[in-house]
C-alpha positions as CSV (number, residue, x, y, z in Angstrom):
1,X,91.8,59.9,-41.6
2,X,88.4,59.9,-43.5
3,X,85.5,61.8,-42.2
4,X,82.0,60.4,-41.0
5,X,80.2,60.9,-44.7
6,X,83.2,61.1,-46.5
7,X,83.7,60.0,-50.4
8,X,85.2,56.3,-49.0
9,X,82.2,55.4,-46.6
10,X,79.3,55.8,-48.7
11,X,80.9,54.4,-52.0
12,X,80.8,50.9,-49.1
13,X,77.8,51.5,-47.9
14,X,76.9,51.7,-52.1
15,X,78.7,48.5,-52.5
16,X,77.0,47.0,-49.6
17,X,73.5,47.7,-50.9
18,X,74.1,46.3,-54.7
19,X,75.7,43.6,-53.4
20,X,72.8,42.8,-51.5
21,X,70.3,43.1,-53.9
22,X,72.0,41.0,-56.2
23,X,71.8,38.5,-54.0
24,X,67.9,38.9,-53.5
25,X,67.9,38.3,-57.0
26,X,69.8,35.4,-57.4
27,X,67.9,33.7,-54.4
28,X,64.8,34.2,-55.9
29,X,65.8,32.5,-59.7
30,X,66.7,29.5,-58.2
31,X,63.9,29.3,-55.5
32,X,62.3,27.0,-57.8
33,X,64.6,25.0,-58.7
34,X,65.8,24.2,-55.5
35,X,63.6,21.0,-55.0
36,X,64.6,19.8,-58.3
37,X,68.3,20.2,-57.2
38,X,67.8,18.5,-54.0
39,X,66.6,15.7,-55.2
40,X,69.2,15.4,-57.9
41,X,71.3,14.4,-55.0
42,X,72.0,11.2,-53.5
43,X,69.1,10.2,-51.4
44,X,67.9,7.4,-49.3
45,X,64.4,6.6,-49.2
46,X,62.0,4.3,-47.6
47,X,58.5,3.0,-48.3
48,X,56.8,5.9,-46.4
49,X,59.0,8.4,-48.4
50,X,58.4,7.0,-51.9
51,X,54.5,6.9,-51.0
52,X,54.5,10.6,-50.0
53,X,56.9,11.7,-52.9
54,X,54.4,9.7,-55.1
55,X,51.1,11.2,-53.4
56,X,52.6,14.8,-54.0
57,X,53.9,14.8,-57.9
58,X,51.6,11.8,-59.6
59,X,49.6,13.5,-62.6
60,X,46.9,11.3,-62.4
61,X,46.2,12.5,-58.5
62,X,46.7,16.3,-60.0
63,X,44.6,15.7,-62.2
64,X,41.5,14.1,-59.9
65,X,42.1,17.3,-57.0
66,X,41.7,20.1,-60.5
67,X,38.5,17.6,-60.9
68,X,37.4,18.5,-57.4
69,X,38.3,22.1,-57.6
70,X,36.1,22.7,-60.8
71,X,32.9,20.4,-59.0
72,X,33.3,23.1,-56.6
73,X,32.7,26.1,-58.9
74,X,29.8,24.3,-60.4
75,X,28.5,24.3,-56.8
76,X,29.4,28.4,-56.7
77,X,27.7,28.4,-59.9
78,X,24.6,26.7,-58.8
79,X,24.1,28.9,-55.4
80,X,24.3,31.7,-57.2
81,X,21.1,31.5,-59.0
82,X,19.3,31.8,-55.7
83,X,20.3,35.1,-55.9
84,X,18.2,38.3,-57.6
85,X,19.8,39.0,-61.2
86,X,20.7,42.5,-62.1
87,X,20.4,44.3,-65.6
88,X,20.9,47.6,-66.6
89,X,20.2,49.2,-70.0
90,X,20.4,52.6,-72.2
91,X,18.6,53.5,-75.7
92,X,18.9,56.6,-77.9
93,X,17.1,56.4,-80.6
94,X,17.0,59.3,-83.9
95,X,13.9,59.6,-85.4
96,X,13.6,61.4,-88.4
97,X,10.6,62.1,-90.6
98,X,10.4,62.0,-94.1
99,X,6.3,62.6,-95.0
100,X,3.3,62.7,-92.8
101,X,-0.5,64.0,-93.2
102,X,-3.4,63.6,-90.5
103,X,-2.8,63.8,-87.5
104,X,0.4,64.4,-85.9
105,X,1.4,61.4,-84.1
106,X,4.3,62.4,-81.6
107,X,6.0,59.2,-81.6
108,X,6.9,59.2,-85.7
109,X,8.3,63.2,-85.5
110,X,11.9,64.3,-85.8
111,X,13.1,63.4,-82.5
112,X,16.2,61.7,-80.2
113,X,14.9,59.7,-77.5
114,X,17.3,58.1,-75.0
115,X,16.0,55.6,-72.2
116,X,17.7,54.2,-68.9
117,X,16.7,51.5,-67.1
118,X,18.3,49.1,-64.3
119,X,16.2,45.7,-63.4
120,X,15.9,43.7,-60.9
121,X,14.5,40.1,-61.1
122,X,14.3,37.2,-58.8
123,X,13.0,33.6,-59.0
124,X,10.5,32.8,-56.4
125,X,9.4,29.3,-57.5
126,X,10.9,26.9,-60.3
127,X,9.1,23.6,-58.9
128,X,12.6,22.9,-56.5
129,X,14.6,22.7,-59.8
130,X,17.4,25.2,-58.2
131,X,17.7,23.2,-54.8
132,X,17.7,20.1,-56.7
133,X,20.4,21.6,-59.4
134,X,22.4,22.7,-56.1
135,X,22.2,19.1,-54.6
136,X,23.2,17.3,-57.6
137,X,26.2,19.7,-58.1
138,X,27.2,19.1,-54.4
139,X,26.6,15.2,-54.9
140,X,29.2,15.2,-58.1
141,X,31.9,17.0,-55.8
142,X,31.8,14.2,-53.3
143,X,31.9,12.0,-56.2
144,X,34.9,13.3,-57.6
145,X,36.4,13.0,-54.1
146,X,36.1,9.3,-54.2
147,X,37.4,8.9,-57.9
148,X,40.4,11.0,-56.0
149,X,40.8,8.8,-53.1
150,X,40.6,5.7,-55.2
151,X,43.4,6.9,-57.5
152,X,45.3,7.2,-54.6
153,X,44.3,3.7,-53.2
154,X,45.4,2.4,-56.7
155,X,48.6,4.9,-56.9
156,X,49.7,3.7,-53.0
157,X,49.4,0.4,-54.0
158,X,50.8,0.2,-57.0
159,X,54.0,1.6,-55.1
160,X,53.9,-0.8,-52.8
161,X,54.1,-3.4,-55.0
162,X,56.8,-2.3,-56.9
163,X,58.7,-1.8,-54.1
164,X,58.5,-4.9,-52.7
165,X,59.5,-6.4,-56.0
166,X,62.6,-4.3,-55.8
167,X,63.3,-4.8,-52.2
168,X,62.9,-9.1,-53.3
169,X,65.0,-8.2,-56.4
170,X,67.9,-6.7,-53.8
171,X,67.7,-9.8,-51.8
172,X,68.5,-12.1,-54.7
173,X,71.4,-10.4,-55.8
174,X,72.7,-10.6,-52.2
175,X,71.7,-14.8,-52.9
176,X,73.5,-14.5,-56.1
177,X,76.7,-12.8,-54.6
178,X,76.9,-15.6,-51.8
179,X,76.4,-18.0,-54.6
180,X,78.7,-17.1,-57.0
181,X,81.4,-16.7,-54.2
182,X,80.4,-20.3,-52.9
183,X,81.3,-21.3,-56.9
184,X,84.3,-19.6,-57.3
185,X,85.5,-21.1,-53.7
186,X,84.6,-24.7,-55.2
187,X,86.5,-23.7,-58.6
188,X,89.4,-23.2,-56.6
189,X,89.8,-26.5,-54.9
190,X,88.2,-28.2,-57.8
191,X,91.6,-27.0,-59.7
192,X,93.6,-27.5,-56.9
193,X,92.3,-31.3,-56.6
194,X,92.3,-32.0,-60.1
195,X,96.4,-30.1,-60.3
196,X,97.3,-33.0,-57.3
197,X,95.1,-35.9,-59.8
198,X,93.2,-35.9,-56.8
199,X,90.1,-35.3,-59.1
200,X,89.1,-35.5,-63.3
201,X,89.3,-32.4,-65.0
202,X,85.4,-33.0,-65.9
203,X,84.5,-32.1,-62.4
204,X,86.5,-28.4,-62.7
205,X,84.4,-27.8,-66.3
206,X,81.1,-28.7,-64.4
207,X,82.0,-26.3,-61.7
208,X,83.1,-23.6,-64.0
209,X,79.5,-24.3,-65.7
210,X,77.8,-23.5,-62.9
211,X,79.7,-20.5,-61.8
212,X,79.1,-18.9,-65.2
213,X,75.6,-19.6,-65.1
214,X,75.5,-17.9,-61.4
215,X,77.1,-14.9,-63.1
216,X,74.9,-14.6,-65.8
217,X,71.7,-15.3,-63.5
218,X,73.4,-12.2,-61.2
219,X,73.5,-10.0,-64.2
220,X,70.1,-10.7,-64.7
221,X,69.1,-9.5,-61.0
222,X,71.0,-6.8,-60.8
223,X,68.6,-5.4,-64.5
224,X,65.8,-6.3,-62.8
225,X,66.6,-4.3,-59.5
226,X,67.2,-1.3,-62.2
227,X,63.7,-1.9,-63.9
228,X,62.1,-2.0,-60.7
229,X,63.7,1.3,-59.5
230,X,63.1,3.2,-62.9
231,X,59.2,2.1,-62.3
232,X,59.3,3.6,-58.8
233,X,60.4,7.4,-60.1
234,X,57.8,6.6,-62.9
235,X,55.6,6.8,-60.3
236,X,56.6,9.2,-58.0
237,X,56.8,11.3,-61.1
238,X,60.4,11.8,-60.6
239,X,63.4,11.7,-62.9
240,X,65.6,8.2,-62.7
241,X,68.4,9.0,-60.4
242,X,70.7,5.8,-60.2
243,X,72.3,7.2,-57.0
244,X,69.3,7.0,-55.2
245,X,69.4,4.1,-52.3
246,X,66.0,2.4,-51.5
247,X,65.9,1.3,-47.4
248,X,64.1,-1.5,-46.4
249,X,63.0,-4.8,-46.5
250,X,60.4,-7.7,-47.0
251,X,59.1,-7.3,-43.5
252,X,56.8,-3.6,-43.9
253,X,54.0,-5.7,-42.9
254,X,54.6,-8.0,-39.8
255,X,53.5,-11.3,-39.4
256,X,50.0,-12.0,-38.5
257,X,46.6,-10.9,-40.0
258,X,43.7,-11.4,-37.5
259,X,40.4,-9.9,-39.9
260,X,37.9,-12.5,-41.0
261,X,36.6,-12.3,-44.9
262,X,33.4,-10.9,-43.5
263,X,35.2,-8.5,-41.3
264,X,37.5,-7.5,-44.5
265,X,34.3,-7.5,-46.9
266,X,32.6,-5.3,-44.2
267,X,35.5,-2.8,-44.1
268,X,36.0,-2.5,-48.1
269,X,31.8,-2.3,-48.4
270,X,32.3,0.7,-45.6
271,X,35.3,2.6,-47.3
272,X,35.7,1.1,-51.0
273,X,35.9,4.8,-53.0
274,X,34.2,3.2,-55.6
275,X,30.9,2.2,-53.8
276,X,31.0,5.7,-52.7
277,X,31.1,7.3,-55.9
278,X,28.9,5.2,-57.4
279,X,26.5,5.9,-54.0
280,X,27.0,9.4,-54.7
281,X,26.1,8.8,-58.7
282,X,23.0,7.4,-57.9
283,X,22.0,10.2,-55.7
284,X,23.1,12.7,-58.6
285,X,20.5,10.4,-60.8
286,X,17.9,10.8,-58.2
287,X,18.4,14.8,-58.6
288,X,18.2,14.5,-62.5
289,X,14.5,12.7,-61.9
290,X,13.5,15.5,-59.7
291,X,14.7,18.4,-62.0
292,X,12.9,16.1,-64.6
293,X,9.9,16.2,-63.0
294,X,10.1,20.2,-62.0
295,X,10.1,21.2,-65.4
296,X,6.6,20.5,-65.4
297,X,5.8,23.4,-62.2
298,X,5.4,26.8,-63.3
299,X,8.0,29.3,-62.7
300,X,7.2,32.5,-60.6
301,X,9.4,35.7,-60.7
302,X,9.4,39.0,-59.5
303,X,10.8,41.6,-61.9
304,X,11.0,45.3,-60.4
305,X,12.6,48.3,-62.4
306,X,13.6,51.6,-62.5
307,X,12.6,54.0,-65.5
308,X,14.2,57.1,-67.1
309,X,12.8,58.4,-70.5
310,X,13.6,61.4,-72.5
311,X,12.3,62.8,-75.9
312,X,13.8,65.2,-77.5
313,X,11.4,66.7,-80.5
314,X,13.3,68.9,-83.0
315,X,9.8,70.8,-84.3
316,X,7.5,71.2,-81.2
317,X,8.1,73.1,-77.4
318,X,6.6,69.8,-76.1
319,X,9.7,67.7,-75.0
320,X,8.6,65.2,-72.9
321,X,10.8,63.1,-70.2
322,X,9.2,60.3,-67.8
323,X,10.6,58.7,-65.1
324,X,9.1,56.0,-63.2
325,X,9.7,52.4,-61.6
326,X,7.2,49.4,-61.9
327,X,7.2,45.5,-59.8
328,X,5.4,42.8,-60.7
329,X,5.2,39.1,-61.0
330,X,5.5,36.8,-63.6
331,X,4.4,33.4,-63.8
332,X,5.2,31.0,-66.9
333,X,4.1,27.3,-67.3
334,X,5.7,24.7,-70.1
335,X,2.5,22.6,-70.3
336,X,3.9,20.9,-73.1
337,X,7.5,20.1,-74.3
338,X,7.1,17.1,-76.6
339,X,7.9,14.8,-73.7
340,X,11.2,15.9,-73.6
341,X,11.0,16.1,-69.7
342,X,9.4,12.4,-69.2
343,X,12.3,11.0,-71.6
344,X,15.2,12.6,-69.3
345,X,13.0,11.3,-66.3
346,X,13.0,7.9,-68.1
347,X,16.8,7.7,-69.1
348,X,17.7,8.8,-65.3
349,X,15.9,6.2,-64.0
350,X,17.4,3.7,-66.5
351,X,20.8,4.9,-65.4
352,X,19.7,4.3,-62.1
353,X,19.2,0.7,-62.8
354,X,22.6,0.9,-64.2
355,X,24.3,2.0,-61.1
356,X,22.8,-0.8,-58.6
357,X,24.2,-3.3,-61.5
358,X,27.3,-1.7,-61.2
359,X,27.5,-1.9,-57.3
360,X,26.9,-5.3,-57.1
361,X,29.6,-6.4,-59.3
362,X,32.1,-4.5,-57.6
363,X,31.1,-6.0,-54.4
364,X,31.0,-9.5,-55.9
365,X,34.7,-8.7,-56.6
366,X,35.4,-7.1,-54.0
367,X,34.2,-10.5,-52.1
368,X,36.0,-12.6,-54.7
369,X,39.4,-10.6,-54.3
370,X,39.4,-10.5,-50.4
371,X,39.0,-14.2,-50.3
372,X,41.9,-14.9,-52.4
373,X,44.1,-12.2,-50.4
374,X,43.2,-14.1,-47.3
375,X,44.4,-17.5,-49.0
376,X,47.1,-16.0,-50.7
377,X,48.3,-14.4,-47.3
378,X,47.8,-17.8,-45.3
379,X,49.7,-19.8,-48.0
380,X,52.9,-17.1,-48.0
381,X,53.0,-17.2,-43.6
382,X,52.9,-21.0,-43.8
383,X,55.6,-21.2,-46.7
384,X,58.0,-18.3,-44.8
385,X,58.1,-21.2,-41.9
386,X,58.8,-24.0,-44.3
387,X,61.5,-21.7,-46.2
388,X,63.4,-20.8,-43.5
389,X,64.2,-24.3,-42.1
390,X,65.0,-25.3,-45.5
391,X,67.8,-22.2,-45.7
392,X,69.1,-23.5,-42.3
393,X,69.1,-27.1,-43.5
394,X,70.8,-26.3,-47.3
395,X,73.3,-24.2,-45.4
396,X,74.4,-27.4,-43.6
397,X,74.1,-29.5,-45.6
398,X,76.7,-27.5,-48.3
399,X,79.3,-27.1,-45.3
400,X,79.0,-30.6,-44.9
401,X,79.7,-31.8,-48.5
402,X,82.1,-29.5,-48.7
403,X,84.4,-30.7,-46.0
404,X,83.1,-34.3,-47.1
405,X,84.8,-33.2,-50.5
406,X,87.8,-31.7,-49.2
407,X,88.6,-35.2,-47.4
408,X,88.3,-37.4,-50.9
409,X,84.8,-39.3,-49.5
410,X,82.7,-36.9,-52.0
411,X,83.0,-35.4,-55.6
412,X,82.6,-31.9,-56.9
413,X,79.3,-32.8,-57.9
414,X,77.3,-33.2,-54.5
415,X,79.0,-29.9,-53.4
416,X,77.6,-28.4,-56.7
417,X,74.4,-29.8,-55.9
418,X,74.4,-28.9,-52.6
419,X,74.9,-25.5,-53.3
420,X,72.1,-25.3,-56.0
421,X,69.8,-26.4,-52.9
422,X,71.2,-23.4,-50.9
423,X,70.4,-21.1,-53.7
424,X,66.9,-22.1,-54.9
425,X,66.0,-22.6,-50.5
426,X,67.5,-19.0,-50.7
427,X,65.5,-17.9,-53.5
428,X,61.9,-19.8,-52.5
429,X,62.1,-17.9,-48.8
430,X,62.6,-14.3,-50.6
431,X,59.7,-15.2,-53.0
432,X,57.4,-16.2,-49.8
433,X,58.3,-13.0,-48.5
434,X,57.4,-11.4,-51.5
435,X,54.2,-13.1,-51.7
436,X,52.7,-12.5,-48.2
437,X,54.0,-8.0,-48.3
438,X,51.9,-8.4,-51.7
439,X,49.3,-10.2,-50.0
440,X,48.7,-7.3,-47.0
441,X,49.5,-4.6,-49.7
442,X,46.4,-6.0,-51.8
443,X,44.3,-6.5,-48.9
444,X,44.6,-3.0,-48.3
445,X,43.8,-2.0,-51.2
446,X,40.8,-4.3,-51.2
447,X,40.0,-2.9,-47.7
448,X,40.0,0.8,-48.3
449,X,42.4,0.7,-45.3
450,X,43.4,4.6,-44.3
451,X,41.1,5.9,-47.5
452,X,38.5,7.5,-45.0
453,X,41.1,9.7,-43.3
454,X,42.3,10.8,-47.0
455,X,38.7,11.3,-48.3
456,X,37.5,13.6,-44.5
457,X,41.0,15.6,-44.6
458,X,39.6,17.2,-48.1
C-alpha cells in the first residue's frame, strides 16, 4: 500500500498539472480560429443573419468606424491646446579665452556656465480661433458618422438585394424542376402513343425539344443561384461555403405600403446620412470662415518661468549663480499676411456655395427616386394579384389538355403549349415578387429607414 506523499501520488498529481497546462495552451492557439471553424460548417442563414454577418466583417464599414476613431483624436488633439504648455531646458556652456586687453568683461573669461529653466505658457486670447478649431474638429466626427451610417445604408441594401435575387433564383429552379418533370411525363406518353400509332413520331421530337431546352434553362438557374450566393459571402466578407443553406422567401416585406411620396421625401430629408454630412460639412466651412477671420485678432499669452544660473570662472574667486522666476504677458498681432487669411475666408465661403448645390441635388434625387419606388412598388402588388390567378388558371388548363390528350381529342402540341404557359405564369409571379421585395428594399434605402438608431447608438 503506498503512503500519503509517496513516489506514485505526486508523479499523478505531476501528470495532472502538465496535462492541464497543455491543454490551457492548446485552447488558447485555436481561440481565434474558432469563428473561422464554425463557420466552415454547414449553416443556415436568413436575411437578418446575412445583414448582421455583413454589418460585422465588411471592410468598407471597418474602414468608415477607424475614420470615426481618428476624427475623435483630432478632437483630443484640439482640446488640448486649451491647456498651459510645459517646457523645460538645460545649457552648459565652456568659454575659453584666447586674448583680451581693457577691461575685463566677466562674460568672455574662461568659464563653464550651466542654466536650468522650466516654462510655463498659456494662451489667453487667439481671436476664438481654438474654440472654433475645437468645433470644426467635432463637426468632422459627426460627419464621418454619417459617411458610416450611409455605408451601411448602401451595404444593407445591397444585401438585400442580392438576396432576394437569390431567394427568386431558388424559386425558378423549383419552376424548372416541376417543368422538366411535366416534360419528361409528356415524353413518356408521347412515346407510348406514338409505339400504339396512336400519334406521329414528330410530336415525341417536339416534346423531346422542349424537355431539353427545360434542362438546359435549369442548368442555367441552378449557376445563377451559385453567382448570387458567391456575391452574398462577397459581402459579408466571408469565404464561399457551398454547404451553406439560405432560409427564406419573397415575402420579407409584407404586402401593403401606406407612406405618401411627401411622407417618404420627409423621412429621407430627416434621416438621409448624406444630408447630414453634408449639413455637418457646411458647418465645418462656417468654422474655417471664423478661424479665417481670427487670424486677424491678436494673440495674448502668459509665459511664467523658473530660473537657475551658474558660472563657473576658472581665474577669479567671483563665481556667480542666480536663481530667479519671471511672468509676463505677451501679445502679438499679424497685421498683414499678404491676404492669405481673406483668400482662405473667400475659398470657405465658395465651398459653402458648393455644399447647398450639393444638397439640392441630392434631394432632387432623392424626390426623383422615391417616386419611382412608390410606382415601381404599386405596379409589383398589382402584378402579384394578376400572376397568381394566371398560375391557378395555366395549372388547369395543362391538367385539362393533358387528359384532353390522353383521350385522342388533343395533340402533344397544346399539352406542350400548355405547359409553356404554366412555366412563364410561373416565372412572371416570382419576377413580381421579386420586383415589389426590391421595391421596399429601395424605399428603405431612399428613406433612411432604421439609420437614426445606427447613427445615436455610436
Amino acid at each position: 500500500m503506498v503512503k500519503k506523499g509517496g513516489f506514485p501520488l505526486r508523479l499523478s498529481k505531476n501528470l495532472f498539472y502538465i496535462i492541464t497546462v497543455f491543454t490551457i495552451i492548446f485552447l488558447a492557439s485555436i481561440s481565434d480560429r474558432i469563428g473561422d471553424f464554425a463557420f466552415a460548417e454547414d449553416k443556415v442563414l436568413s436575411l437578418d443573419d446575412c445583414l448582421k454577418i455583413g454589418l460585422a466583417n465588411n471592410p468598407k464599414l471597418k474602414s468608415a468606424k477607424f475614420m470615426v476613431d481618428s476624427a475623435q483624436e483630432d478632437i483630443n488633439a484640439a482640446k488640448a491646446d486649451f491647456l498651459p504648455s510645459v517646457n523645460a531646458g538645460a545649457n552648459y556652456n565652456n568659454i575659453s579665452s584666447i586674448d583680451s586687453s581693457g577691461t575685463i568683461d566677466f562674460d568672455y573669461i574662461d568659464q563653464q556656465n550651466t542654466n536650468y529653466n522650466i516654462g510655463v505658457s498659456q494662451i489667453l486670447y487667439a481671436g476664438k480661433r481654438l474654440v472654433n478649431s475645437r468645433d470644426r474638429a467635432v463637426e468632422r466626427r459627426k460627419m464621418f458618422l454619417e459617411e458610416k451610417a450611409y455605408t451601411q445604408a448602401e451595404l444593407t441594401y445591397q444585401i438585400k438585394v442580392v438576396y432576394f435575387q437569390l431567394m427568386k433564383a431558388k424559386q425558378d429552379v423549383q419552376v424548372g424542376i416541376d417543368t422538366v418533370k411535366r416534360l419528361e411525363a409528356d415524353v413518356a406518353t408521347a412515346r407510348a402513343f406514338y409505339e400504339k400509332e396512336m400519334a406521329p413520331y414528330a410530336q415525341v421530337l417536339q416534346a423531346e425539344v422542349d424537355l431539353a431546352d427545360a434542362r438546359q434553362e435549369l442548368s442555367r438557374i441552378n449557376n445563377t443561384v451559385d453567382r448570387k450566393k458567391s456575391e452574398l459571402f462577397v459581402l459579408m466578407n466571408q469565404p464561399f461555403n457551398s454547404d451553406t443553406t439560405f432560409l427564406g422567401g419573397l415575402d420579407y416585406y409584407s404586402k401593403g405600403f401606406n407612406m405618401t411620396s411627401k411622407e417618404c421625401l420627409d423621412q429621407a430629408v430627416a434621416n438621409r446620412p448624406d444630408l447630414k454630412s453634408l449639413s455637418h460639412q457646411m458647418a465645418m466651412t462656417e468654422k474655417d470662415v471664423q478661424i479665417a477671420e481670427g487670424k486677424y485678432h491678436p494673440m495674448v499669452k502668459l509665459n511664467a518661468g523658473y530660473y537657475d544660473q551658474d558660472k563657473d570662472y576658472d581665474t577669479q574667486n567671483s563665481d556667480q549663480r542666480n536663481t530667479y522666476w519671471s511672468a509676463g504677458l505677451n501679445l502679438s498681432w499679424t497685421l498683414f499676411d499678404g491676404g492669405r487669411g481673406w483668400y482662405e475666408k473667400r475659398r470657405s465661403k465658395i465651398e459653402m456655395d458648393r455644399i447647398r448645390e450639393q444638397v439640392k441635388d441630392i434631394k432632387s434625387r432623392l424626390e426623383a427616386g422615391i417616386v419611382t419606388a412608390l410606382m415601381s412598388l404599386s405596379e409589383a402588388e398589382g402584378r402579384i394579384n394578376a400572376t397568381a390567378e394566371s398560375v391557378t388558371a395555366s395549372k388547369e388548363y395543362y391538367d385539362m389538355e393533358t387528359k384532353r390528350f390522353q383521350a385522342g381529342i388533343a395533340t402533344i402540341a397544346s399539352v406542350l403549349d400548355a405547359q409553356v404557359r404554366v412555366t412563364r405564369a410561373d416565372g412572371s409571379y416570382n419576377q413580381a415578387l421579386l420586383d415589389y421585395q426590391l421595391a421596399r428594399a429601395e424605399l428603405d434605402f431612399w428613406t433612411a429607414a432604421g439609420v437614426e438608431q445606427a447613427v445615436k447608438a455610436e
